[in-house]
VOROKE-620419 format. One line per 2 residues: their letters; for each residue x, y, z negated of N, C-alpha, C. Coordinates in steps of 0.02 Angstrom, whole numbers. Atoms other than C-alpha are relative to their C-alpha. Layout:
BEGIN
A> X,Y,Z,X,Y,Z,X,Y,Z; ...
This chain:
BEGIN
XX> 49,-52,-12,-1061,3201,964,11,33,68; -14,-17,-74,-1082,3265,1145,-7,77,-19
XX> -37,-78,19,-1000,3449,1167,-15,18,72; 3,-58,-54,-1038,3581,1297,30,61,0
XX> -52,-86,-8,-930,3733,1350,-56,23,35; 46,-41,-29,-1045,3862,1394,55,72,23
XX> -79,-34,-1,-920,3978,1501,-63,65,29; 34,-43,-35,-1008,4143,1535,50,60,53
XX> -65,-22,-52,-908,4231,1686,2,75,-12; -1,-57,22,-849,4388,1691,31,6,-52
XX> 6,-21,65,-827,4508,1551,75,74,7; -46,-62,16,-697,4665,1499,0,31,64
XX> -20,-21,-50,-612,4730,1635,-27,-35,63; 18,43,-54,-689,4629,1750,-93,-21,-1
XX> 59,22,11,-869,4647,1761,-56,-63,31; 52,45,-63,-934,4559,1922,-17,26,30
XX> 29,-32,-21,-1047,4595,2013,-75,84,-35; 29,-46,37,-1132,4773,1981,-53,37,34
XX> 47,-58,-45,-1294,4868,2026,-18,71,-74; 5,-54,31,-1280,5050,1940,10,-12,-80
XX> -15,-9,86,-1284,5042,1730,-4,-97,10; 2,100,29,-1311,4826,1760,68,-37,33
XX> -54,26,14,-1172,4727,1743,-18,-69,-1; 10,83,26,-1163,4526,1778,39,-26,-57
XX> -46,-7,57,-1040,4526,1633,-56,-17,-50; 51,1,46,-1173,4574,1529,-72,-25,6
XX> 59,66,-25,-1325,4485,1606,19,-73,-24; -18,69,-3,-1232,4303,1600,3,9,-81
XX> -11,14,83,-1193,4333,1399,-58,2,-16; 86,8,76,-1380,4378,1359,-12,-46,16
XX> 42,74,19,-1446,4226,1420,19,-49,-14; -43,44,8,-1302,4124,1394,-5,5,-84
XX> 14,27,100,-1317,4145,1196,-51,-22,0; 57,26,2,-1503,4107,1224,13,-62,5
XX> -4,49,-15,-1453,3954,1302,35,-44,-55; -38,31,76,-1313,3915,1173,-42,-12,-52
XX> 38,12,37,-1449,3932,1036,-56,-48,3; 51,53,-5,-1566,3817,1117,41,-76,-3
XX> -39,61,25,-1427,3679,1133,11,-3,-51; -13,4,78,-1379,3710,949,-46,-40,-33
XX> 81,36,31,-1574,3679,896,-4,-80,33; 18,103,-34,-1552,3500,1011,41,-43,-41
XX> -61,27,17,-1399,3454,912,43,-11,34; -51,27,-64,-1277,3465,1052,54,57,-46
XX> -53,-50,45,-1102,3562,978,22,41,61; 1,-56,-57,-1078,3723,1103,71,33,-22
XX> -10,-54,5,-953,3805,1125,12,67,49; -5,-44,-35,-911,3960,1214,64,49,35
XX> -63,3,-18,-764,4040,1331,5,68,-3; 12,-54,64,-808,4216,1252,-52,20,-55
XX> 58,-18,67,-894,4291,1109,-2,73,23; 14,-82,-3,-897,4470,1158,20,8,91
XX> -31,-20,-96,-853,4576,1341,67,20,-16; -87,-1,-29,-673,4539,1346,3,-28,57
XX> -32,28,-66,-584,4483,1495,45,-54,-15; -12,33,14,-538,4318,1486,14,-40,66
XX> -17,51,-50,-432,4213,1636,-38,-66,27; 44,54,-30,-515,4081,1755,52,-68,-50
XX> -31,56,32,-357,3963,1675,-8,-16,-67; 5,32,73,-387,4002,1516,-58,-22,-23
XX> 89,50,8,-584,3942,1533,36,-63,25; -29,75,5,-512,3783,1600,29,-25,-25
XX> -39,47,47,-400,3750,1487,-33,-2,-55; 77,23,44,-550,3771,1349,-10,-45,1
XX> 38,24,-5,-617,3668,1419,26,-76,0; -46,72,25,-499,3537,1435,30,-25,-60
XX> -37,26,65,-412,3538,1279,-52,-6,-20; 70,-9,37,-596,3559,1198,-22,-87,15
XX> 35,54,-16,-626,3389,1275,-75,8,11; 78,-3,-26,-806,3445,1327,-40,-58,41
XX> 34,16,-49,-921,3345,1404,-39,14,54; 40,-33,-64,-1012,3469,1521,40,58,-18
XX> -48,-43,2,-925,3610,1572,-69,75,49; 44,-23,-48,-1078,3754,1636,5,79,7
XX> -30,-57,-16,-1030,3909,1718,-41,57,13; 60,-37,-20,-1139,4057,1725,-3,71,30
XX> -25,-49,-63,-1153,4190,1865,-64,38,25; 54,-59,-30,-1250,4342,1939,20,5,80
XX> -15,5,-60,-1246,4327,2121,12,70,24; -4,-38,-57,-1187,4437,2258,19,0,74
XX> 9,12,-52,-1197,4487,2436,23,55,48; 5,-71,4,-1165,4624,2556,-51,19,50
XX> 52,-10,-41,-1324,4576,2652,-57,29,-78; 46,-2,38,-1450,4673,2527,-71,-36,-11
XX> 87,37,0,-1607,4564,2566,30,-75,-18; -26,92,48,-1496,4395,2497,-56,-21,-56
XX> 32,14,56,-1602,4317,2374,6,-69,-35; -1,71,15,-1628,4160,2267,38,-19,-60
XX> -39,40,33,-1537,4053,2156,34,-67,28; -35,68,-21,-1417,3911,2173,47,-19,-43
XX> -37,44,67,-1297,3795,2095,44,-33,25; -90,10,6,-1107,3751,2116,13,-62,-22
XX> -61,55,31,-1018,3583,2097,50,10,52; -26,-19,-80,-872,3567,2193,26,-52,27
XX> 5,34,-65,-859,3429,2276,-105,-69,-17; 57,6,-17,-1041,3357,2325,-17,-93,-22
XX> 1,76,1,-1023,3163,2235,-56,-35,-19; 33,30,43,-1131,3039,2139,16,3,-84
XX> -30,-12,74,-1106,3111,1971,-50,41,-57; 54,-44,76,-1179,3205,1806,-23,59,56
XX> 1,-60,5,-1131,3384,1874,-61,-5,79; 68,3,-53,-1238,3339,2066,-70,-23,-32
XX> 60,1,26,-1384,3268,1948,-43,67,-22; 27,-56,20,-1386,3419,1847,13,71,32
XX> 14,-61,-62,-1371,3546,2000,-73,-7,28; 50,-9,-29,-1510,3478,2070,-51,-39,-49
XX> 85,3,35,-1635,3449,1919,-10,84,-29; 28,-83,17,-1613,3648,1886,-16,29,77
XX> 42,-13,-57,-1651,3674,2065,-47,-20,17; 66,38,-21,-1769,3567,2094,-72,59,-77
XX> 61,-29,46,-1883,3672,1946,19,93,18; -5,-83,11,-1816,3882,1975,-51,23,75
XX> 54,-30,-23,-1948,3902,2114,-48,-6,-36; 62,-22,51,-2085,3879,1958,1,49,1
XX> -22,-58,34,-2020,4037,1906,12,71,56; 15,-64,-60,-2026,4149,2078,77,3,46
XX> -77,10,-45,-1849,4112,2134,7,-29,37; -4,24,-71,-1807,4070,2304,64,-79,-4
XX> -62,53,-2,-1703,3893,2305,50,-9,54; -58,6,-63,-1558,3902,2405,51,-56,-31
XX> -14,60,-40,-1510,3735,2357,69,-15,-51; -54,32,47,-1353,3627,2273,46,17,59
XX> -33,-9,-55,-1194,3686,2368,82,-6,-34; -76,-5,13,-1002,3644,2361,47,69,-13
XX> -60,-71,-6,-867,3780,2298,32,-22,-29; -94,13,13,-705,3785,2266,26,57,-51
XX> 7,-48,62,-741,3897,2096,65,-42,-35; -68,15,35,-552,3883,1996,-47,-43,-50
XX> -2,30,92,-661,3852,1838,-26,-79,-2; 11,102,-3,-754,3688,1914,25,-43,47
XX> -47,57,-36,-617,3634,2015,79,-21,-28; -47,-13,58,-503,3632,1868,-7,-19,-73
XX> 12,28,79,-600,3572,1725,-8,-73,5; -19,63,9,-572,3377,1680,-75,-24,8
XX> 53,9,14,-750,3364,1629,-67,4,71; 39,-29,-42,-910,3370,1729,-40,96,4
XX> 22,-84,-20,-948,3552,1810,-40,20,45; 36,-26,-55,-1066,3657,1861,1,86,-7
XX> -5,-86,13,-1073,3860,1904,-61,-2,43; 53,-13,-4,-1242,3929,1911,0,78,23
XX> -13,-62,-32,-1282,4087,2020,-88,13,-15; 48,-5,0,-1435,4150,1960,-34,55,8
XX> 9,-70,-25,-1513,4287,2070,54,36,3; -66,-32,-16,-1422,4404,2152,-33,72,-32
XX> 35,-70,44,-1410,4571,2076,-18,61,11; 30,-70,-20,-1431,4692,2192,-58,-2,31
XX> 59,23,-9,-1581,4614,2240,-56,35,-57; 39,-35,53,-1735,4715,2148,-47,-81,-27
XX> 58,46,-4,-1868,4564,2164,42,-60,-80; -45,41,55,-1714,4434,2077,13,16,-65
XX> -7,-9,57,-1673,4537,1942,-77,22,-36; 71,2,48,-1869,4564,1871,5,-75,13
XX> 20,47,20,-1880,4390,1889,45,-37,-55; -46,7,60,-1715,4364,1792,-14,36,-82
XX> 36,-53,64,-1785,4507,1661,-64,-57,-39; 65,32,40,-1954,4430,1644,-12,-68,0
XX> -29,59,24,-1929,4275,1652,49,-48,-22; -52,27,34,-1787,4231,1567,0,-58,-39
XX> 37,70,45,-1872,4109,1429,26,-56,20; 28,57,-47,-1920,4013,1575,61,-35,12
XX> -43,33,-25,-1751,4005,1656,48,-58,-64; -39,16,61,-1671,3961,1468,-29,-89,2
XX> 30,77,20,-1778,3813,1447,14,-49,66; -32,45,-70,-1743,3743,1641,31,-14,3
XX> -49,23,8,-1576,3748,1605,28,-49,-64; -28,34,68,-1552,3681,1436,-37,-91,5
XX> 42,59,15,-1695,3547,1463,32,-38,61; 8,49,-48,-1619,3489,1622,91,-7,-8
XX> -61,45,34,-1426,3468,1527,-23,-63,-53; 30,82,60,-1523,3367,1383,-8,-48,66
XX> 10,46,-28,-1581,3269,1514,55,-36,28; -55,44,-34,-1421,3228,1617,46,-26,-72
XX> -34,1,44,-1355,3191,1440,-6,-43,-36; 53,53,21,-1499,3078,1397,18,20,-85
XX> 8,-12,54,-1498,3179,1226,-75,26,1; 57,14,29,-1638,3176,1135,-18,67,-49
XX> -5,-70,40,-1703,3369,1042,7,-25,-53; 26,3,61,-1711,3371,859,-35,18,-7
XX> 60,-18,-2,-1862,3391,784,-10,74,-20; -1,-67,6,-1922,3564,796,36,42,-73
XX> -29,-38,77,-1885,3606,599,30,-58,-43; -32,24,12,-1763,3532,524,28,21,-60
XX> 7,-14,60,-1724,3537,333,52,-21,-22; -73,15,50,-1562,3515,189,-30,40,-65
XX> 11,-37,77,-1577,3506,19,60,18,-6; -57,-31,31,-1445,3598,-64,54,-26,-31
XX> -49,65,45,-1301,3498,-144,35,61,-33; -66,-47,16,-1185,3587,-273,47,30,26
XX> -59,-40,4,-1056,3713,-253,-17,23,76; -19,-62,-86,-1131,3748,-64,-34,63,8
XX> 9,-82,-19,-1162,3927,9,-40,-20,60; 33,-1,-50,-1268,3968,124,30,8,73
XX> -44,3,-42,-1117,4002,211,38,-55,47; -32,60,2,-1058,3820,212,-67,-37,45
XX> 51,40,-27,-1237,3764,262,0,8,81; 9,-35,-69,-1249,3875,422,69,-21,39
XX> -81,38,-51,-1056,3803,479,-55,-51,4; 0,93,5,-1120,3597,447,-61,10,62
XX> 59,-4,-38,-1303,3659,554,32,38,75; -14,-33,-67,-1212,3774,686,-48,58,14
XX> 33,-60,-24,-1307,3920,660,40,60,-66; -21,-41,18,-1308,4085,555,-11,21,-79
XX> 18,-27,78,-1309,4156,376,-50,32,-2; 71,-50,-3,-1453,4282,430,-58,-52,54
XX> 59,44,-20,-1547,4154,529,-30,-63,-72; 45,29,51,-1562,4038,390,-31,48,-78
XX> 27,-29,46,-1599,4202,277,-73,26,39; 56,-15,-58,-1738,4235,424,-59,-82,-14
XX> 36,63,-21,-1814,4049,431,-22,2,-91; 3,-5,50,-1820,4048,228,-32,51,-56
XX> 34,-53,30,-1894,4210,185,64,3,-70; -30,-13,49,-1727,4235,63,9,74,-6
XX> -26,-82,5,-1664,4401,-9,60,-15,-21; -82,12,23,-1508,4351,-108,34,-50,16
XX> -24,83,-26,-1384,4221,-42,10,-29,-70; -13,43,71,-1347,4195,-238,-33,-31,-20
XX> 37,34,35,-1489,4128,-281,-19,-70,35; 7,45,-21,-1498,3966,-195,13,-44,-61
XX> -17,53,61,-1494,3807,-307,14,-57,22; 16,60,-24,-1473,3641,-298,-46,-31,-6
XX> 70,56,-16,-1615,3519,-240,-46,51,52; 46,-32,-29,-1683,3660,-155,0,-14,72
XX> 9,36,-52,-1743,3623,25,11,66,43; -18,-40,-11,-1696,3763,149,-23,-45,81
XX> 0,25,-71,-1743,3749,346,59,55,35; -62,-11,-59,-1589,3751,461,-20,-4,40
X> -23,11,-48,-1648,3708,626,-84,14,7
């Protein structure tokens, strides 16, 4: 089963880059669960190099990521500058080869001017986390944040950016979505708890998709949509 680390940067003590109450810390996690949830729904297995705003080492995302054995390794970032009129988006491998992580730099660049963002292009760095992970890597800088124009387009179109990115890892991955809704009958002795591990989602999403009220009352044979 092909596995993705979804590493969102930042976090605790260490926010990033900051313009007044906004935080790239907390920018990179909202859309980075978005993203995580849309790989989940493809069947790809995600995981992630936090779950909350802690502060978490550049080594210890690489070593995630290595021991994790991942197959894509994708790094996610709020730009900054200390020219205020910087703008754009761009995209990180670090060294510039014939490989996954240069495909999928430049099939999410090649689509974030749809969306009002300035392309500044596939560019080499020497980022610890993708010059350090085994796997193929990429770190994504999306809009800078003291930029007013970047962050409404990051705000309001967010969706957009979710689906650019996710649709253009399926692709370098040559995975294939699952079909939009996706169904399990019930087998003895399982929980709704047990279902939502085997699917990769949540106990209140499949009480959301199901119209349930009690988790007790589930049965067996019954048909339940997971995905």
């Amino acid at each position: 089963m092909v596995k993705v680390l979804i590493d969102y940067g930042h976090g605790g003590s260490d926010p990033g880059a900051v313009k007044g109450n906004r935080y790239e810390s907390h920018d990179v996690f909202r859309i980075g669960k978005k993203i995580v949830a849309k790989l989940k729904q493809a069947g790809i297995t995600v995981g992630e190099t936090r779950t909350d705003d802690s502060f978490v080492s550049l080594e210890s995302r690489a070593n995630m990521s290595n021991s994790g054995n991942y197959d894509l390794f994708v790094s996610l970032h709020r730009n900054s500058a200390a020219n205020m009129s910087a703008t754009g988006m761009e995209t990180f491998v670090w060294r510039k080869v014939s490989s996954m992580e240069l495909n999928l730099a430049n099939k999410i660049q090649s689509k974030v001017a749809s969306i009002g963002f300035v392309d500044r292009g596939v560019k080499e760095g020497d980022f610890y986390v993708i010059r350090e992970t085994y796997c193929p890597a990429v770190l994504i800088e999306m809009g800078f944040i003291l930029n007013d124009e970047d962050n409404r387009i990051f705000d309001t179109k967010q969706e957009a950016l979710v689906t650019i990115i996710v649709d253009s890892i399926l692709e370098v991955l040559q995975v294939t979505p699952c079909s939009k809704n996706q169904y399990h009958e019930v087998q003895k002795g399982q929980t709704l708890y047990t279902i939502s591990k085997t699917y990769q989602t949540t106990v209140e999403q499949l009480f959301a998709w199901n119209n349930l009220e009690n988790a007790d009352l589930i049965y067996p044979g019954q048909k339940l949509r997971v995905g």
